[in-house]
NUNU-904347 format. One record per residue: residue in three letters; x, y, z of N, C-alpha, C in turn. Coordinates in steps of 0.1 Angstrom, whole numbers, padded with zeros to 4 digits, always signed. Example, Ala and Ser with C-alpha at 12.3 -4.5 7.8 and 13.67 -1.06 7.14 Angstrom:
<vokols>
ALA+0132-0057+0078+0123-0045+0078+0132-0033+0078SER+0128-0022+0071+0137-0011+0071+0129+0000+0079
</vokols>
This chain:
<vokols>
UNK+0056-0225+0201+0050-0219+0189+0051-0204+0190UNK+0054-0196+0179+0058-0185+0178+0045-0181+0171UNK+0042-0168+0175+0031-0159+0173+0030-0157+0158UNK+0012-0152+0152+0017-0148+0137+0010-0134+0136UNK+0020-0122+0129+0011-0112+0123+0008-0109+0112UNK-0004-0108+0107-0006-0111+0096-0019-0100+0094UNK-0017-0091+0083-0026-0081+0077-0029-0085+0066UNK-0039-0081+0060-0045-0086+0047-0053-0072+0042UNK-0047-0065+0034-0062-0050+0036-0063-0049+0021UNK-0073-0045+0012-0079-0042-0003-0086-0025+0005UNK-0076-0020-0005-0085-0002+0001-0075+0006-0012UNK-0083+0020-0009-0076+0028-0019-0070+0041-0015UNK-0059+0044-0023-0049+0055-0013-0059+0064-0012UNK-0053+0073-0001-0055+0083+0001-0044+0093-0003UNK-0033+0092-0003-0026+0102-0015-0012+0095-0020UNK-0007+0104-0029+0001+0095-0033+0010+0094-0023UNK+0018+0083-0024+0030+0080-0018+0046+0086-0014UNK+0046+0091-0001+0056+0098-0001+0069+0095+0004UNK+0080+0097-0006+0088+0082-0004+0100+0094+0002UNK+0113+0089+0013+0125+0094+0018+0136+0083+0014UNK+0146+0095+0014+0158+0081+0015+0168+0082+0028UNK+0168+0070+0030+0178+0071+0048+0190+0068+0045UNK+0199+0073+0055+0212+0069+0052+0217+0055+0048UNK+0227+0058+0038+0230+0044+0032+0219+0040+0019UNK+0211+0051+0016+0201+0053+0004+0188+0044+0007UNK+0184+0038+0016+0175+0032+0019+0160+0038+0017UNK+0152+0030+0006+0141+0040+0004+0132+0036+0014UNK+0120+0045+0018+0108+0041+0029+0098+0055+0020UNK+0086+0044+0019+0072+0048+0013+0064+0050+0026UNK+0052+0062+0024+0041+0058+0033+0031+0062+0026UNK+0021+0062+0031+0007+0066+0022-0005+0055+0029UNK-0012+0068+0036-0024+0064+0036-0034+0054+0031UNK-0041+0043+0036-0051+0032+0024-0070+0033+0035UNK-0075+0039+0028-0090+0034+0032-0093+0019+0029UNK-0101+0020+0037-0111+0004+0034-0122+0009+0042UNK-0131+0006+0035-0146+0008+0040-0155-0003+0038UNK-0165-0003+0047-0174-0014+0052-0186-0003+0046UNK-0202-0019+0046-0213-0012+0044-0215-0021+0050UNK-0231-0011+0059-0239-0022+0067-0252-0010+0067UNK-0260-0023+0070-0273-0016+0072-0278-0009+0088UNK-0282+0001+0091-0286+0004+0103-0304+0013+0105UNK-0307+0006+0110-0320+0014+0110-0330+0012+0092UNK-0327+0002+0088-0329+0004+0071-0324+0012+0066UNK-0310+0019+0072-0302+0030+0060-0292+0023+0058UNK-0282+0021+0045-0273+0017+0043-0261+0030+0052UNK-0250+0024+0057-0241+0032+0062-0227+0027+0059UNK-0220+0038+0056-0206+0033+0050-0198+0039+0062UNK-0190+0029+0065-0176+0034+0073-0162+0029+0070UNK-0157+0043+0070-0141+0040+0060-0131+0041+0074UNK-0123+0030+0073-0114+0029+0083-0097+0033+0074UNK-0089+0043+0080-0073+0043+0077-0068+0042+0082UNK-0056+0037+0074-0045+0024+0076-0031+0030+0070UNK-0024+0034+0084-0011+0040+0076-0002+0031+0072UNK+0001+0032+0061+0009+0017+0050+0025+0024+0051UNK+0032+0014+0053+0049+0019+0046+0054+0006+0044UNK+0063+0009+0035+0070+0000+0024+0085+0001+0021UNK+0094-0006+0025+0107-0006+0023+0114-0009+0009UNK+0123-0003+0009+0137-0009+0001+0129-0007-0019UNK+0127-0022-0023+0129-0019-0034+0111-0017-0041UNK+0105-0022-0025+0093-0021-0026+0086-0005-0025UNK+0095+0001-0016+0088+0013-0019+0095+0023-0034UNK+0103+0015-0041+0107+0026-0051+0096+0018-0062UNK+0088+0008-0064+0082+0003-0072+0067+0014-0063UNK+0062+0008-0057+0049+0019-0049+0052+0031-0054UNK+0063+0041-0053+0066+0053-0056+0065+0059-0072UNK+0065+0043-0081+0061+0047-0094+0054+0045-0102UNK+0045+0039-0094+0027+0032-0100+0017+0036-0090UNK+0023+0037-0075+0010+0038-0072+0006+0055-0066UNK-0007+0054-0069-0012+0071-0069-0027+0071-0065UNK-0029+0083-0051-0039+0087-0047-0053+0084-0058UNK-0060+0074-0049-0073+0065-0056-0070+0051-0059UNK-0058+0051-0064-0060+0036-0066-0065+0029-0060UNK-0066+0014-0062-0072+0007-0057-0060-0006-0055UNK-0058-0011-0042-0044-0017-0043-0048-0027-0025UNK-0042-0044-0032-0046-0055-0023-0026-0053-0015UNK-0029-0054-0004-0017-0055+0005-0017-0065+0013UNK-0004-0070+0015-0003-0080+0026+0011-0069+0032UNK+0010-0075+0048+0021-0069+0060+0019-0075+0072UNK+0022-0070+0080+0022-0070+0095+0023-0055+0100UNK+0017-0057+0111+0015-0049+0124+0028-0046+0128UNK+0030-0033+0128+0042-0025+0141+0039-0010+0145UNK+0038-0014+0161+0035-0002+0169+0046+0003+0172UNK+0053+0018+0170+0065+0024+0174+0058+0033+0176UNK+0070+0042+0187+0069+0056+0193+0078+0063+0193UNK+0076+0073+0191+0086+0090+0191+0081+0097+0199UNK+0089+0110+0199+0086+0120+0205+0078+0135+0194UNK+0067+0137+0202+0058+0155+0194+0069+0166+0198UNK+0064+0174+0194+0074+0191+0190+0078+0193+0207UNK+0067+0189+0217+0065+0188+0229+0073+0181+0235UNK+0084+0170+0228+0090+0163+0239+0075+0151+0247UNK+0068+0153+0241+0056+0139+0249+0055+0128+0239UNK+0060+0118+0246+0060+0100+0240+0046+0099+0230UNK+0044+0098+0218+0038+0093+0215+0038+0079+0208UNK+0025+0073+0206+0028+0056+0195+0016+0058+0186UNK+0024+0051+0173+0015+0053+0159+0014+0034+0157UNK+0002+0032+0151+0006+0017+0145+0006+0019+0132UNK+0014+0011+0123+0018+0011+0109+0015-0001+0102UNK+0009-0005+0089+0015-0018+0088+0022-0016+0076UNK+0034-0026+0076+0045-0028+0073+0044-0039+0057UNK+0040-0030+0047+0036-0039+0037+0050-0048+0035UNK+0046-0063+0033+0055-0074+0026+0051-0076+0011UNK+0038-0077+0005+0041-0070-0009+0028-0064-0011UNK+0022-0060-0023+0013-0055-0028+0004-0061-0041UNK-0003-0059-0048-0009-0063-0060-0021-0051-0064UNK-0011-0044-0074-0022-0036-0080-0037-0037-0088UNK-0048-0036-0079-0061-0040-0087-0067-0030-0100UNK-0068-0035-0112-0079-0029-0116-0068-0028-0132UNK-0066-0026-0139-0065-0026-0154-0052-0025-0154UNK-0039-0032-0161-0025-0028-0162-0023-0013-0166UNK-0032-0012-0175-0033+0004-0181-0029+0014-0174UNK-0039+0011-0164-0045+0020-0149-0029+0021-0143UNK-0022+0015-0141-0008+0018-0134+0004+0016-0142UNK+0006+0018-0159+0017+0022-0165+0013+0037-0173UNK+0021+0049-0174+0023+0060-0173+0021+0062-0185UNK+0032+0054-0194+0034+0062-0207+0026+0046-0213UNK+0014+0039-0213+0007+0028-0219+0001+0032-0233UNK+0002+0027-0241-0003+0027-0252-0013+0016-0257UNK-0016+0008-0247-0020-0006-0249-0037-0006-0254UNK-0039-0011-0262-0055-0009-0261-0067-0013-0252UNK-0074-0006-0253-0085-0014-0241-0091-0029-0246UNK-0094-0034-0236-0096-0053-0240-0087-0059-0238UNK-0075-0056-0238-0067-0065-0239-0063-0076-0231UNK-0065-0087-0235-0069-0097-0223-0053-0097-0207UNK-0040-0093-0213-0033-0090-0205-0032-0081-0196UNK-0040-0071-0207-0043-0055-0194-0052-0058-0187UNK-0058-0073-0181-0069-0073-0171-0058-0081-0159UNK-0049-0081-0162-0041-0090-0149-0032-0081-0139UNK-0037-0084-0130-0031-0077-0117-0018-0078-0113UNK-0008-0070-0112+0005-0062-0110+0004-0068-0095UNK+0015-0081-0094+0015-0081-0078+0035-0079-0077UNK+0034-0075-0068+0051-0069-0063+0053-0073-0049UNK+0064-0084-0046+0067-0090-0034+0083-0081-0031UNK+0084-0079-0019+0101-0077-0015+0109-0087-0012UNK+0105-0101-0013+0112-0111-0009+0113-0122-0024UNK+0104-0120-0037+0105-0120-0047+0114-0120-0054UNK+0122-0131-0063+0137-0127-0071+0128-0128-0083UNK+0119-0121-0089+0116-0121-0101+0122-0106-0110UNK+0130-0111-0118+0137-0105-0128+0134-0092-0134UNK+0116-0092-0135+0110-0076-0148+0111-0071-0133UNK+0111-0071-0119+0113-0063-0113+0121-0052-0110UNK+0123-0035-0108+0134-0031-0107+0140-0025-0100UNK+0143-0035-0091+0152-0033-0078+0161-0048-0077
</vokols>
């Protein structure tokens, strides 16, 4: 039996999305995602925000790169990958990343189309924007 990685995070950027293209035009997204916990300690409520460096490939990060924006609010699925490089120093370092496989924008259609004209209520504008990279759905555009 072969191992499974599996991430599951609901958090909100921390800025927007900063996308490169690699040779052969290959796009790659990253951007920061909080998620924060509450718990009680001592009778004080305490909040702790954990970050999660997110990157997103190919056609998924040119979709990220045009909806999503520092604050949102956005449910991810990926996996876990630990890589290493080298600092200005020449010393090995390792970052862990996860490797979004798709996303689903939370919170109003409105909220992530640019030029919307749609009105508020609209029982459509309440449905969440989910975007897979392994997805052959069509309004997609990549």
């Amino acid at each position: 039996m072969s191992g499974i990685n599996k991430v599951i995070l609901v958090g909100h950027l921390g800025k927007d999305p900063e996308v490169r293209h690699l040779d052969g035009g290959v796009s790659v997204a990253s951007f920061p995602l909080a998620t924060s916990e509450t718990y009680n300690k001592d009778g004080r409520k305490i909040e702790q925000t954990e970050w999660h460096n997110i990157v997103m490939w190919r056609g998924l990060a040119d979709v990220a790169s045009k909806y999503l924006q520092k604050g949102k609010l956005v449910y991810i699925e990926g996996k876990l990958r630990t890589r290493s490089f080298e600092d200005k120093e020449g010393h090995k370092k390792y970052t862990t990343e996860i490797v979004a496989e798709n996303f689903t924008m939370l919170g109003r259609k409105s909220d992530f189309d640019n030029n919307s004209n749609d009105q508020q209520g609209n029982k459509e504008d309440e449905q969440p924007l989910t975007y897979d990279e392994n997805s052959p759905d069509d309004d997609l555009p990549f």
